[in-house]
C-alpha positions in Angstrom: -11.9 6.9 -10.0 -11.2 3.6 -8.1 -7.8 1.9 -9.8 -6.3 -1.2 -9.2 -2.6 -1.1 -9.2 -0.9 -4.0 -10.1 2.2 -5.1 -8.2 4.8 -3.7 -10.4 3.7 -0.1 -9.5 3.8 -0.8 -5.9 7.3 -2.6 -6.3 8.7 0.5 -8.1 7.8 3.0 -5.2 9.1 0.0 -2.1 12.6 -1.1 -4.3 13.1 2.5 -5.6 13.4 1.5 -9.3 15.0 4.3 -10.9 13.8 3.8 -14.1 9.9 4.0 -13.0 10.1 5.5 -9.4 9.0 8.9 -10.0 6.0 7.7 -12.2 4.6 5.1 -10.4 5.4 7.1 -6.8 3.4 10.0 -8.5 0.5 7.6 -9.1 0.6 6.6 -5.6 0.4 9.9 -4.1 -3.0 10.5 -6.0 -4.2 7.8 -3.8 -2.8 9.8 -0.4 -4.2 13.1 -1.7 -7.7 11.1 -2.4 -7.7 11.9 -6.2 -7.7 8.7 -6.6 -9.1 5.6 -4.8 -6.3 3.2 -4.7 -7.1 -0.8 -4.5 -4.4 -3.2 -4.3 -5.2 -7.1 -4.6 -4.8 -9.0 -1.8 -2.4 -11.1 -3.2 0.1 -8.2 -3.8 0.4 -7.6 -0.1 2.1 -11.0 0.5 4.2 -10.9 -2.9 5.7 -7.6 -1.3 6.0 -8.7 1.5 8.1 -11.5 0.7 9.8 -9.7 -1.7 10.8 -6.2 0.4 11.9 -8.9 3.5 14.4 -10.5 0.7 15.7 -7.0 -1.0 16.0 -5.2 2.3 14.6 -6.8 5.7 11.7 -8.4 7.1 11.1 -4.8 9.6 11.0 -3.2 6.5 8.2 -4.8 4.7 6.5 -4.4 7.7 6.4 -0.6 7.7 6.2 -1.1 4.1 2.8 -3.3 4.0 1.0 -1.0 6.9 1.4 2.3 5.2 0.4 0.6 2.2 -2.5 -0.5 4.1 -3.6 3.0 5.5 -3.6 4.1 1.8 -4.9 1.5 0.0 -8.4 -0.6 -0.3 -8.1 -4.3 -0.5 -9.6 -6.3 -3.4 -10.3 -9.7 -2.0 -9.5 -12.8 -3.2 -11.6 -15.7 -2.6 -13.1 -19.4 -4.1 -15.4 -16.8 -6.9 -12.0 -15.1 -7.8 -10.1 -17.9 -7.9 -12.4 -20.4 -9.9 -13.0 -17.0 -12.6 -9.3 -16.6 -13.2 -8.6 -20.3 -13.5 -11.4 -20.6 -15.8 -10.2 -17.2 -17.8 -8.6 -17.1 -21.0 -5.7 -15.3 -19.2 -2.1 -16.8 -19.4 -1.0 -15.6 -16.0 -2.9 -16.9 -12.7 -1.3 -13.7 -10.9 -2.7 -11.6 -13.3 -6.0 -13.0 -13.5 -6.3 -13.0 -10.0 -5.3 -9.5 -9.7 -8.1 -8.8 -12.8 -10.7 -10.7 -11.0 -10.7 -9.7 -7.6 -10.5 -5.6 -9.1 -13.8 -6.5 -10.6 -15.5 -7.5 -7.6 -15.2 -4.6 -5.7 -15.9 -2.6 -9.2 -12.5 -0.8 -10.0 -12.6 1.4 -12.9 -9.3 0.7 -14.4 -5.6 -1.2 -13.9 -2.5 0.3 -13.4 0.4 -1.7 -14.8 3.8 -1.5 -16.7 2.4 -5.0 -18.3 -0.5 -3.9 -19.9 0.4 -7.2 -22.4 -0.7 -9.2 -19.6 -4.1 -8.2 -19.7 -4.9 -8.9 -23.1 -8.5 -10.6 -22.2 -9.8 -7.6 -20.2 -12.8 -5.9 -20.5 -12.2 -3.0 -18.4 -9.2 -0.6 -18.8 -5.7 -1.5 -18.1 -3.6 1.9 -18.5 0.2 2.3 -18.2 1.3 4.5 -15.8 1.9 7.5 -18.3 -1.6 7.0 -19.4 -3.1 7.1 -16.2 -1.2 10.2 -15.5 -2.6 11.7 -18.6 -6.4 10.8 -18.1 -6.1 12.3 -14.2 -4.7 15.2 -15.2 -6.5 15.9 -18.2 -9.7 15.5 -15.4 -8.5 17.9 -13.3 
């Protein structure tokens, strides 16, 4: 199963958000055991980047964004992605940008605590609980 996680999850894990840590760190260690194939969208990469360097420190984010990229595919973004998500009956650029460029490289779902922000999708956008219930129900 190839799952795009939005940035949220990822932010959970890197800022250690109590409320969603465990969940959304359980998730991510699907993609390390390769039950899962984990894509994150280009655009995340930066967004933690900048904000890890703000929360904690730039060497942080560092180690941060290179583990993250030994785990995780990259979804690209480019001019296709960009002109589909402006021209996309999403509300959030971010989001549709995210959407977009998960659907080039042919994810099979989203991962996100805002499943309101994908509304418009035509793929399927799980929470985190939901996700954990579909893999394990699969295996």
């Amino acid at each position: 199963m190839k799952v795009l996680f939005d940035t949220n999850i990822i932010l959970d894990v890197l800022l250690n958000r109590e409320q969603f840590v465990e969940l959304s760190a359980s998730l991510v260690s699907l993609v390390e055991t390769n039950i899962i194939e984990g894509y994150l969208c280009a655009t995340t990469i930066t967004t933690l980047d900048y904000l890890v360097s703000k929360m904690h420190n730039r060497e942080e984010a560092k180690i941060s964004i290179k583990k993250l990229l030994s785990l995780f595919e990259i979804s690209k973004v480019d001019k296709d992605v960009f002109l589909l998500s402006i021209d996309s009956k999403f509300t959030d650029l971010e989001d549709a940008v995210q959407y977009y460029s998960g659907q080039m490289v042919g994810v099979d779902c989203i991962v996100t605590r805002n499943i309101n922000d994908y509304k418009k999708a035509i793929y399927p956008v799980y929470s985190p609980s939901e996700l954990w219930g579909i893999i394990n129900l699969n295996h």
